[in-house]
N, C-alpha and C positions, 0 to 999 in steps of 0.2 A: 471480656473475651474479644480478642480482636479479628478479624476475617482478612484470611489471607486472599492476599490477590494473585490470579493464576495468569502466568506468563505463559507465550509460547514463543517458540525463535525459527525467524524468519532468515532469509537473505538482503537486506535493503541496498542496494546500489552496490550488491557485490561484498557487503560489510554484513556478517553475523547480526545479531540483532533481536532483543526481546521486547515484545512488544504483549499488549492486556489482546487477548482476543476484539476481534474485529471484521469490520468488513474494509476492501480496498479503498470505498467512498469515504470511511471512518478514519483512515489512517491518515489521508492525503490532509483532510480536515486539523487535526491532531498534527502534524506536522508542520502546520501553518501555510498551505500552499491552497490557494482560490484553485475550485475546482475546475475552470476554463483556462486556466493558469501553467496546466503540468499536466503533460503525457503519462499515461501509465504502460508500463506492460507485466504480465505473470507470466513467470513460467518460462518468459523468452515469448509470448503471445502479448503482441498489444491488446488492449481494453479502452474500446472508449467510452467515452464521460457516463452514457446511459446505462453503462454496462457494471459497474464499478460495486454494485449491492453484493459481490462474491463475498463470504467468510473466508478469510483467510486460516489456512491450514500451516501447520510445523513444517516447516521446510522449504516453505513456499517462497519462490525469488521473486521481488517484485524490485523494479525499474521508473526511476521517476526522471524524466525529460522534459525540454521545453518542448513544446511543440513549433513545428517547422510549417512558415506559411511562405506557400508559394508565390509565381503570378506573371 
């Protein structure tokens, strides 16, 4: 008997998108991107690094950026 694996579909960078449930920290990981490496935002709401333990819900747009250092 084999076990299905439950999708849900996101927004990623404006692109549709199925992804296994998750949290935002989990996805960046999953995607291959170092976590001090790439900006997030949900929603159209940045998220920073410490912040990133959300579950991710159906519908949800997430935004991945470099981050911009000033000076």
């Amino acid at each position: 008997m084999s076990e299905e694996v439950r999708t849900i579909e996101i927004q990623l960078d404006g692109v549709p998108c199925q992804v296994a449930p998750c949290t935002l920290a989990e996805l960046v990981q999953r995607l291959g991107h170092a976590s001090e490496g790439v900006g997030t935002a949900l929603n159209g709401r940045f998220v920073p690094r410490g912040q990133r333990d959300r579950a991710l819900q159906p519908g949800d747009a997430v935004l991945l950026f470099k981050p911009i250092v000033g000076g």
